[in-house]
N, C-alpha and C positions, 0 to 999 in steps of 0.2 A: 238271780236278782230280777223281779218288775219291775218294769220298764211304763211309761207313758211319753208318748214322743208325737209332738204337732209336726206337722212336715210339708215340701211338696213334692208327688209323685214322680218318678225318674226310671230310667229303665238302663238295664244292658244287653243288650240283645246277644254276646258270648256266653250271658247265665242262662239261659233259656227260659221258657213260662214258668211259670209259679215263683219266681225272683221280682223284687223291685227294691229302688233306693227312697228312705226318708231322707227326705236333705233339708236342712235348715242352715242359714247363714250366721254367721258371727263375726262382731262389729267391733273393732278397740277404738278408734277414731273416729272415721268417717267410712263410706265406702270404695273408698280405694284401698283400703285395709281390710275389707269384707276376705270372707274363705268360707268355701260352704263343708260341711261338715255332714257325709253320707252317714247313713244305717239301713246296712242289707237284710231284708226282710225277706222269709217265706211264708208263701199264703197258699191259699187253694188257686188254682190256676182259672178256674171256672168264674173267680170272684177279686180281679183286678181292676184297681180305679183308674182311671184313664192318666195319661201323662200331665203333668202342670196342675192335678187337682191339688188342693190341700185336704189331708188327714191325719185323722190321731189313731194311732194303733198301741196297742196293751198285747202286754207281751212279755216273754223273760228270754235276759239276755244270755246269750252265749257266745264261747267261741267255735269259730269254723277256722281251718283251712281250705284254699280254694286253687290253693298252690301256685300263686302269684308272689309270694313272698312270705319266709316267714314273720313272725309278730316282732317284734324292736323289745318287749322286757325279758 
């Protein structure tokens, strides 16, 4: 599936380079109800946007195991 996701930049330093997180928030209320909502992304390691920028990345989704847990369906 293509994917198009606005986001802002986030890292884990256990994935190592070429990993980062889009993260965007979601709102039912107010912000005390906010929860941010990650999407792990692989890129070229040579070509990472800095922490706290915002971007849109295109792209198709998939699934990984990373072996943190398996998937809940």
């Amino acid at each position: 599936m293509r994917v198009v996701i606005d986001g802002v930049v986030g890292r884990e330093p256990r994935l190592g380079s070429g990993w980062l997180y889009v993260t965007r928030s979601l709102k039912w209320c107010c912000t005390a109800d906010a929860v941010k909502l990650p999407t792990l992304v692989r890129t070229d390691p040579g070509n990472v946007p800095q922490d706290a920028a915002w971007i849109r990345i295109f792209g198709v989704l998939d699934v990984i195991y990373l072996g943190y847990r398996e998937p809940c369906w």
